[in-house]
N, CA, C and O atoms as a printed pandas DataFrame, in Angstrom:
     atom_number atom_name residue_name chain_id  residue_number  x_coord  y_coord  z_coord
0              1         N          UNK        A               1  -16.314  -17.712   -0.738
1              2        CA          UNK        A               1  -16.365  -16.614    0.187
2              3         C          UNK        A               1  -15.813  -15.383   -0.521
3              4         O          UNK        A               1  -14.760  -15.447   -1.156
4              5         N          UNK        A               2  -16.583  -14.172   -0.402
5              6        CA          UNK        A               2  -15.701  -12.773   -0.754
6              7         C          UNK        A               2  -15.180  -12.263    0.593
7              8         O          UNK        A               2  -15.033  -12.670    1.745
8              9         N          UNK        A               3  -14.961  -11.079   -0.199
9             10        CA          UNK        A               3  -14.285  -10.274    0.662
10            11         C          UNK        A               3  -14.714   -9.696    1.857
11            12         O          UNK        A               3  -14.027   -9.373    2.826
12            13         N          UNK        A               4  -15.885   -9.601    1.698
13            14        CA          UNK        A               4  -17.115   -9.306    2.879
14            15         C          UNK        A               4  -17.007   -9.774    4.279
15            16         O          UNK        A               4  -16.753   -9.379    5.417
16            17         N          UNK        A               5  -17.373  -10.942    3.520
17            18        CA          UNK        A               5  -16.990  -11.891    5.140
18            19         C          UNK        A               5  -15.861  -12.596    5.296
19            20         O          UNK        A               5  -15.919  -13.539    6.085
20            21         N          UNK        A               6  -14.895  -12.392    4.772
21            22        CA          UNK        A               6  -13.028  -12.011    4.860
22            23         C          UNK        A               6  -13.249  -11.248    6.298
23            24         O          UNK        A               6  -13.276  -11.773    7.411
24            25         N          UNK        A               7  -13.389   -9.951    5.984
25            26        CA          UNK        A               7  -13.173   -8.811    6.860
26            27         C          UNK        A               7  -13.831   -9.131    8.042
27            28         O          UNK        A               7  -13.189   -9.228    9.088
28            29         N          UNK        A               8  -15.173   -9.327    8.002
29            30        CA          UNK        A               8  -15.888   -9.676    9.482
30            31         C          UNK        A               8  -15.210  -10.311   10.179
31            32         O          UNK        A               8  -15.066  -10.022   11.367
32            33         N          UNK        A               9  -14.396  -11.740    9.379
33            34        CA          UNK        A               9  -13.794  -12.973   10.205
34            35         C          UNK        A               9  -12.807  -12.016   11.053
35            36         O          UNK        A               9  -12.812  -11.823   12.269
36            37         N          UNK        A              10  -11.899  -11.437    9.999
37            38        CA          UNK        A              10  -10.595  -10.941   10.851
38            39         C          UNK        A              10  -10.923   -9.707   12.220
39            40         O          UNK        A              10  -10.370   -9.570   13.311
40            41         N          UNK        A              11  -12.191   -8.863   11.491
41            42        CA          UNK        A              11  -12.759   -8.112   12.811
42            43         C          UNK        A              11  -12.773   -8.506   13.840
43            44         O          UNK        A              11  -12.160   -8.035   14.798
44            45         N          UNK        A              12  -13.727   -9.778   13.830
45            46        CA          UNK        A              12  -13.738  -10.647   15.208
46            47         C          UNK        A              12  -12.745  -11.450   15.374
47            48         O          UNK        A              12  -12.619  -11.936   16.497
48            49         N          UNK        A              13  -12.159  -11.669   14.737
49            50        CA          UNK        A              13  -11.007  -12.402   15.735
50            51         C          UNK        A              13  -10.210  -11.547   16.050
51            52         O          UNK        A              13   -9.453  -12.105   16.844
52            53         N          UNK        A              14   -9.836  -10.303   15.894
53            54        CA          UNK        A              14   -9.150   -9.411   16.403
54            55         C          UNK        A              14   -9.604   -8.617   17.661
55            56         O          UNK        A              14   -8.885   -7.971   18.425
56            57         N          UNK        A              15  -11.017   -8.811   17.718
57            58        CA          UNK        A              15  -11.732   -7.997   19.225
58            59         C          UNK        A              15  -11.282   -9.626   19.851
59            60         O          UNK        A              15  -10.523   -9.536   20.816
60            61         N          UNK        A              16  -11.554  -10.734   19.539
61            62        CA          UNK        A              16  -11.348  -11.445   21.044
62            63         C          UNK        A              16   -9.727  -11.789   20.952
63            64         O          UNK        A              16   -9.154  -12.026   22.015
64            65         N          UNK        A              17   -9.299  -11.808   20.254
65            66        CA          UNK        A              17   -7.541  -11.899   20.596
66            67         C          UNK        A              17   -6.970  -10.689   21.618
67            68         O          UNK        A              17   -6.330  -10.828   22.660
68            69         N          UNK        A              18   -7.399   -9.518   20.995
69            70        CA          UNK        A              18   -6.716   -8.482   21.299
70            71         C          UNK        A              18   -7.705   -7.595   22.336
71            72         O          UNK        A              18   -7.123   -6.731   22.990
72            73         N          UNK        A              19   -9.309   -7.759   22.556
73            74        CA          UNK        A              19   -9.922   -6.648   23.481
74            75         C          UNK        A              19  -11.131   -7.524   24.570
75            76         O          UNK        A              19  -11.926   -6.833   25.208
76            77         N          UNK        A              20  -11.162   -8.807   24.674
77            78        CA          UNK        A              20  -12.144   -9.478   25.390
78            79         C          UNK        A              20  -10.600  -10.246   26.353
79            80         O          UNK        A              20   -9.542  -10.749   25.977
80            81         N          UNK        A              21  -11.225   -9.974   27.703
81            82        CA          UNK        A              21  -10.089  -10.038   28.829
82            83         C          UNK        A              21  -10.774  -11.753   29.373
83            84         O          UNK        A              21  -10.011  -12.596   29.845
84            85         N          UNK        A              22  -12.039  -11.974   29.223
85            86        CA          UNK        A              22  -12.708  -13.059   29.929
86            87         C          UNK        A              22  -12.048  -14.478   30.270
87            88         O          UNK        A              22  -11.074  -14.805   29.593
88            89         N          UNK        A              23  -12.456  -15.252   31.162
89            90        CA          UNK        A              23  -11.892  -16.571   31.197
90            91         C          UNK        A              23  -12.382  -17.455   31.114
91            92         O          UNK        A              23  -12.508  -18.039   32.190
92            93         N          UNK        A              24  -13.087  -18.293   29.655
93            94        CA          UNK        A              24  -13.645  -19.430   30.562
94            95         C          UNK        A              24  -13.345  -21.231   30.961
95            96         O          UNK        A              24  -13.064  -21.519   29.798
96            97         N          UNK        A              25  -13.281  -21.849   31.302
97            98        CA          UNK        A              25  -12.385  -23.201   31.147
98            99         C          UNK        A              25  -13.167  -24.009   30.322
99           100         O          UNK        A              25  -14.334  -24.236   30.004
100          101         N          UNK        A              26  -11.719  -24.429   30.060
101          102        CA          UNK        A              26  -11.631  -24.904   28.702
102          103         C          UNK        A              26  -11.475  -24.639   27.202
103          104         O          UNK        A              26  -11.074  -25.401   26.323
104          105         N          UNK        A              27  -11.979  -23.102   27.111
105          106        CA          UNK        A              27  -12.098  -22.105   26.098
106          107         C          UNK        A              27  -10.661  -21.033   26.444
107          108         O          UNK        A              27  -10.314  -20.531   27.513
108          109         N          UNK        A              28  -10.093  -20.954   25.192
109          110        CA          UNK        A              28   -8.855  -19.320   24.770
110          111         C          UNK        A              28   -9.739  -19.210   24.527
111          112         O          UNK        A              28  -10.586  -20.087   24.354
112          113         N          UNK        A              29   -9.862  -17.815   24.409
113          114        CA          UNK        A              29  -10.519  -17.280   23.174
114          115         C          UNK        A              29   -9.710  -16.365   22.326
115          116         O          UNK        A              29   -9.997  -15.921   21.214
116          117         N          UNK        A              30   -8.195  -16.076   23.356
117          118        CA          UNK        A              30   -6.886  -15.335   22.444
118          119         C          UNK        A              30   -6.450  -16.470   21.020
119          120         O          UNK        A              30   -5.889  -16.030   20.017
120          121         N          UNK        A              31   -6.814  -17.884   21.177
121          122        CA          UNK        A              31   -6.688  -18.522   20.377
122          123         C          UNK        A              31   -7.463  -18.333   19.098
123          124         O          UNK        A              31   -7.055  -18.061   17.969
124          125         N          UNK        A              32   -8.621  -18.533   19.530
125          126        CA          UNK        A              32   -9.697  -18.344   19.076
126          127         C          UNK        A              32   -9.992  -17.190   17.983
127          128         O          UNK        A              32  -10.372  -17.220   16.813
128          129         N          UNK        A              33   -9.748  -16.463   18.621
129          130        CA          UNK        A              33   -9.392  -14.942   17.892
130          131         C          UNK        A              33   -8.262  -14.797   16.603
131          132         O          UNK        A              33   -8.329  -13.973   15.691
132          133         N          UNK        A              34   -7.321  -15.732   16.780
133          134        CA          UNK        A              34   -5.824  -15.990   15.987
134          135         C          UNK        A              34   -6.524  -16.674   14.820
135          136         O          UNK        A              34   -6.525  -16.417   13.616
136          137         N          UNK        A              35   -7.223  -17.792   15.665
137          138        CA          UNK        A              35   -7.505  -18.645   14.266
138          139         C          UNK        A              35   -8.913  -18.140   13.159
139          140         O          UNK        A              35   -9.093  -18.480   11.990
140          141         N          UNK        A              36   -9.758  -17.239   14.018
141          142        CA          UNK        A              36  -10.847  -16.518   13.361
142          143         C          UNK        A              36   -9.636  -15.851   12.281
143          144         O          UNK        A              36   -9.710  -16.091   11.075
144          145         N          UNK        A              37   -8.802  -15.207   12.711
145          146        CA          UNK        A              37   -8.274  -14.276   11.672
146          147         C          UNK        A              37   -7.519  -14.469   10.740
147          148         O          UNK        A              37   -7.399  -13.752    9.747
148          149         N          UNK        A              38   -6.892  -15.550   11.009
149          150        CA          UNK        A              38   -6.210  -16.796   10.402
150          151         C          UNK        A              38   -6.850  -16.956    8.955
151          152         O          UNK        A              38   -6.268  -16.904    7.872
152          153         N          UNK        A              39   -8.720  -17.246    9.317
153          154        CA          UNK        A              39   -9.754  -17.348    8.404
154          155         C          UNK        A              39  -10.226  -16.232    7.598
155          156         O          UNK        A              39  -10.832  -16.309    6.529
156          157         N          UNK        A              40   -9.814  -14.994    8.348
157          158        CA          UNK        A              40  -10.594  -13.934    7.930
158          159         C          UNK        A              40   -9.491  -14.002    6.639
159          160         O          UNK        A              40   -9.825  -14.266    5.484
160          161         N          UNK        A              41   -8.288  -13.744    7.024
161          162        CA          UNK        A              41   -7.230  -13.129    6.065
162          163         C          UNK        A              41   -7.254  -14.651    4.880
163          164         O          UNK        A              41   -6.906  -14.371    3.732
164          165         N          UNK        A              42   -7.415  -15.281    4.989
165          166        CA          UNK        A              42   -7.559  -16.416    3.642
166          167         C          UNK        A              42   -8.703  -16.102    2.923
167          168         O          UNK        A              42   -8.817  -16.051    1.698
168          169         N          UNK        A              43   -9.755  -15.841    3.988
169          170        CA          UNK        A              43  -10.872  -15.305    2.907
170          171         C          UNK        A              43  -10.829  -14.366    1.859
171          172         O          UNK        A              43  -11.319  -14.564    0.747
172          173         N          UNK        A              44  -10.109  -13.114    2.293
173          174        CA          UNK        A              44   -9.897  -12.163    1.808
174          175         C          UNK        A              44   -8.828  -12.322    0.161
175          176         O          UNK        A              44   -8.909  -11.929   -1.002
176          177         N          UNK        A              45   -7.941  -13.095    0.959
177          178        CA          UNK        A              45   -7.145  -13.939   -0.451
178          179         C          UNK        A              45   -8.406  -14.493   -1.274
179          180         O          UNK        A              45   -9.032  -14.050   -2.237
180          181         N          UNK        A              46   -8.509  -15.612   -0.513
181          182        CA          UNK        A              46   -9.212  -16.492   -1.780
182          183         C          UNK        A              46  -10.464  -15.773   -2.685
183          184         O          UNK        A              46  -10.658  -16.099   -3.856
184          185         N          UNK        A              47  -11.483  -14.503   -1.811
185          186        CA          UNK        A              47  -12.085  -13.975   -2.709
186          187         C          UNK        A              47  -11.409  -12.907   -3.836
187          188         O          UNK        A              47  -11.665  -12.599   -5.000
188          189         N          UNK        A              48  -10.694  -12.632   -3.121
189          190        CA          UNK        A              48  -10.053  -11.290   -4.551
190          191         C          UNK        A              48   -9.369  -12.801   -5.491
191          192         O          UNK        A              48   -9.560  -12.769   -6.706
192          193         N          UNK        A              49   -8.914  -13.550   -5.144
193          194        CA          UNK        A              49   -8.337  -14.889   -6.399
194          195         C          UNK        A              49   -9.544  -14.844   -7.257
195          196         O          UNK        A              49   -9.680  -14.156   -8.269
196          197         N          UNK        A              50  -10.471  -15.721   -6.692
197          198        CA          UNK        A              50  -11.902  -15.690   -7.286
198          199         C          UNK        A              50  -12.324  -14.764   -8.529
199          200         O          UNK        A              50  -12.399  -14.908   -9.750
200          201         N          UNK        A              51  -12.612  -13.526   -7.401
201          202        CA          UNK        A              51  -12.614  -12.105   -8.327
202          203         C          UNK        A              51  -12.098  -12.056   -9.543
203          204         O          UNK        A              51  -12.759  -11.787  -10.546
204          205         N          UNK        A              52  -10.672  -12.359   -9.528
205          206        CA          UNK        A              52   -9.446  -11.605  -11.110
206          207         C          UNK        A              52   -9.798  -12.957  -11.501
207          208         O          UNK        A              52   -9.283  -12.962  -12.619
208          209         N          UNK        A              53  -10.255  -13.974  -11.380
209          210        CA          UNK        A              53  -10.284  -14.802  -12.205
210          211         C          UNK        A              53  -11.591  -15.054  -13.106
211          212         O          UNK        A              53  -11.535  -15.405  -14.285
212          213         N          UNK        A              54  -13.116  -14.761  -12.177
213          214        CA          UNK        A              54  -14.162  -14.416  -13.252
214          215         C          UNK        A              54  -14.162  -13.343  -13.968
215          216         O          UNK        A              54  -14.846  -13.180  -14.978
216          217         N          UNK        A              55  -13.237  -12.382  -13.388
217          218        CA          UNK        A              55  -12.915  -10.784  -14.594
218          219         C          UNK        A              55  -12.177  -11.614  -15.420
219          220         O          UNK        A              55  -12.975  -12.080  -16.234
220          221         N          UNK        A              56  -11.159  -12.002  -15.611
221          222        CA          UNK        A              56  -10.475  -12.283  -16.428
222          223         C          UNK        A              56  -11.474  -13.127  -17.493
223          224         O          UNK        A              56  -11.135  -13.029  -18.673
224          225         N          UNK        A              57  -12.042  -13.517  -17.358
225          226        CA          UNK        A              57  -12.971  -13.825  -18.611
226          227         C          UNK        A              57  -13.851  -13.218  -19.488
227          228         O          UNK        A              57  -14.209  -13.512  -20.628
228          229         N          UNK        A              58  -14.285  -11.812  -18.320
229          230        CA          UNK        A              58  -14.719  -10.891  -18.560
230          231         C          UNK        A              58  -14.270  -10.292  -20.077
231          232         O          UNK        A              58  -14.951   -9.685  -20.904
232          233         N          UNK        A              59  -12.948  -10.678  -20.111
233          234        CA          UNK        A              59  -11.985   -9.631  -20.561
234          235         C          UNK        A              59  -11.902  -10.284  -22.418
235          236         O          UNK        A              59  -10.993  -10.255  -23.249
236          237         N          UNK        A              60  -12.895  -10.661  -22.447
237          238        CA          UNK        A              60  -12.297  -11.530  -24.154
238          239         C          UNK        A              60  -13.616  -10.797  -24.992
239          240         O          UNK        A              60  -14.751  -10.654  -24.536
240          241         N          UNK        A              61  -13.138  -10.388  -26.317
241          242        CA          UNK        A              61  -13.569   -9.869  -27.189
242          243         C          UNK        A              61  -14.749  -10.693  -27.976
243          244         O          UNK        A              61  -14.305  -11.733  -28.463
244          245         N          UNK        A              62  -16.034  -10.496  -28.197
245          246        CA          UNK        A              62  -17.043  -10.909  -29.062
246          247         C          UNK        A              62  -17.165  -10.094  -30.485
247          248         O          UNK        A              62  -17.085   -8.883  -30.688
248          249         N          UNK        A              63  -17.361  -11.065  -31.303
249          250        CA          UNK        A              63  -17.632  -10.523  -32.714
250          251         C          UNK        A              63  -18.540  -10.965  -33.172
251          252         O          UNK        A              63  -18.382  -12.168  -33.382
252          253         N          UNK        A              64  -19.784  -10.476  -33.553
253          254        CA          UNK        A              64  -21.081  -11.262  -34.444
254          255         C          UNK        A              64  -20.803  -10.702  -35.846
255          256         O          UNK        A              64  -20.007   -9.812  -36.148
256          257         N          UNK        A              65  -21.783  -11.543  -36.792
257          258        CA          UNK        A              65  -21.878  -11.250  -38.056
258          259         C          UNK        A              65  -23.019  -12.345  -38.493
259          260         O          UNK        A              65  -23.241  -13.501  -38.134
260          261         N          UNK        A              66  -23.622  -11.488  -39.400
261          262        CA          UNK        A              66  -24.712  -12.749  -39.966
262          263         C          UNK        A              66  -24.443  -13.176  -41.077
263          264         O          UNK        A              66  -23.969  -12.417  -41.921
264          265         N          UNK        A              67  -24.635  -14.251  -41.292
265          266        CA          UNK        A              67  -24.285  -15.136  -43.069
266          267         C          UNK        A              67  -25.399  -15.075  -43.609
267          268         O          UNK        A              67  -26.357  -15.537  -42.988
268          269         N          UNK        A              68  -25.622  -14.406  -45.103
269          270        CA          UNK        A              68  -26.673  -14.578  -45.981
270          271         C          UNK        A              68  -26.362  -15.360  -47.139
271          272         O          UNK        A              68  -26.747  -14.699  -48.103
272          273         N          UNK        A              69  -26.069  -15.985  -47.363
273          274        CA          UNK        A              69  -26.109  -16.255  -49.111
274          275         C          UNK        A              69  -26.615  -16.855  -50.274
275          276         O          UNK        A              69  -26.137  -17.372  -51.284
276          277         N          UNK        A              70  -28.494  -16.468  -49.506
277          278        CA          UNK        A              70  -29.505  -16.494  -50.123
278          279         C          UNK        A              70  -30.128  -17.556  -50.398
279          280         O          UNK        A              70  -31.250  -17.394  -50.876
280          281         N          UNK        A              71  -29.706  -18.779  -50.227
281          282        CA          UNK        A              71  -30.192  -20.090  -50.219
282          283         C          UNK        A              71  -30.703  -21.083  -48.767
283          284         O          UNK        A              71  -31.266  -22.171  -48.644
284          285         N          UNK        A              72  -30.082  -19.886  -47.657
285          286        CA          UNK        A              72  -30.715  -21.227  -46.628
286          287         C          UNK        A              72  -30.670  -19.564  -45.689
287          288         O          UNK        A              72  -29.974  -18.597  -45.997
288          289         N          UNK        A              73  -31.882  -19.689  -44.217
289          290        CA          UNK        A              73  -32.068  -18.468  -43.645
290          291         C          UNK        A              73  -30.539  -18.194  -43.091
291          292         O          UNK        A              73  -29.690  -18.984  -42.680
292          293         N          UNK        A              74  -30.526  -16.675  -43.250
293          294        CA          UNK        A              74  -29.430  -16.054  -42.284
294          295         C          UNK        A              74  -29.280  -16.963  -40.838
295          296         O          UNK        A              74  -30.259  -17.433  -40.256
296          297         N          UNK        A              75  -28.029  -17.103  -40.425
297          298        CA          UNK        A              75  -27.574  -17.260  -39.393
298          299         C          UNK        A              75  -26.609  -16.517  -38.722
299          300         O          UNK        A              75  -26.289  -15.505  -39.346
300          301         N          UNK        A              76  -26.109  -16.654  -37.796
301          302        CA          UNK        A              76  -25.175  -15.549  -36.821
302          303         C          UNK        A              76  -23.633  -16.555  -36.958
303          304         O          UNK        A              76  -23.482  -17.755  -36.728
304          305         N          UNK        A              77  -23.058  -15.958  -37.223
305          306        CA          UNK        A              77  -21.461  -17.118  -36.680
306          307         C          UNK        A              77  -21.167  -16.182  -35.356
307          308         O          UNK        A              77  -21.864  -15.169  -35.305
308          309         N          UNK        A              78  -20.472  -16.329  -34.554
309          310        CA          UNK        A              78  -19.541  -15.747  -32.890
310          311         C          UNK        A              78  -18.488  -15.990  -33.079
311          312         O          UNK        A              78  -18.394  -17.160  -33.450
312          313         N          UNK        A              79  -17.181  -15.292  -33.004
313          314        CA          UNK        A              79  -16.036  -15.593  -33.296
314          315         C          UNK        A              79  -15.619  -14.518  -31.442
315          316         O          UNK        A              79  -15.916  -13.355  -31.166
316          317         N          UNK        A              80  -14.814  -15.655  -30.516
317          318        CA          UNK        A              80  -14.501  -14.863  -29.949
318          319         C          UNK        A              80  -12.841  -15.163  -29.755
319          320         O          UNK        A              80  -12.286  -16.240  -29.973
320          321         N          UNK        A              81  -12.273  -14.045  -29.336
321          322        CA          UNK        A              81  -11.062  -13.724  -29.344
322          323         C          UNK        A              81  -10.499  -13.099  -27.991
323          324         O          UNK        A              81  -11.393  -12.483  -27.412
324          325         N          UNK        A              82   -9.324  -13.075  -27.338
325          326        CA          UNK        A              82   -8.472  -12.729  -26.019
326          327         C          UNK        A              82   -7.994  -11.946  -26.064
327          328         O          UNK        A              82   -6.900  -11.865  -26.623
328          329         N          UNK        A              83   -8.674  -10.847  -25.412
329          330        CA          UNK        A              83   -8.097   -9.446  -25.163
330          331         C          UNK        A              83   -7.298   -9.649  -23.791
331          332         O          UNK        A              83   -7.611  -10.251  -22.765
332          333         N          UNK        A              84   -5.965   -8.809  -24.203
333          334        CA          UNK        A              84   -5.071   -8.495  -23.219
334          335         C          UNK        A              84   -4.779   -6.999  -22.660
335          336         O          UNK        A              84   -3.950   -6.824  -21.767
């Protein structure tokens, strides 16, 4: 989940906690609303976690170079390295 629908969750559970007056039995929906937001706000965590963690891979240095030394075809070596 991102952050996207983080926010929606907590939207709606905040209109029925806090602005839907209705009653029906068997159903809170002030509950209802708590635990939507409950969801919304973990979402919101767990996608920004998500997030810094596929950036963070983002974040590492590539180096190419090709090897010639005339006896067998060029090839590429990749040397990668951790930028901080």
């Amino acid at each position: 989940m991102r952050v996207g629908p983080g926010i929606a969750l907590l939207a709606l559970g905040a209109i029925l906690a806090f602005a839907v007056s209705d009653n029906f039995s068997g159903v809170d929906l002030t509950t209802i609303g708590y635990i939507l937001m409950g969801a919304g706000v973990l979402g919101i965590i767990l996608g920004l976690v998500l997030t810094a963690n596929a950036n963070r891979g983002v974040r590492s240095s590539t180096t190419r170079r090709v090897v010639d030394d005339g006896t067998t075809p060029p090839r590429e070596e990749v040397t990668r390295r951790e930028v901080d």
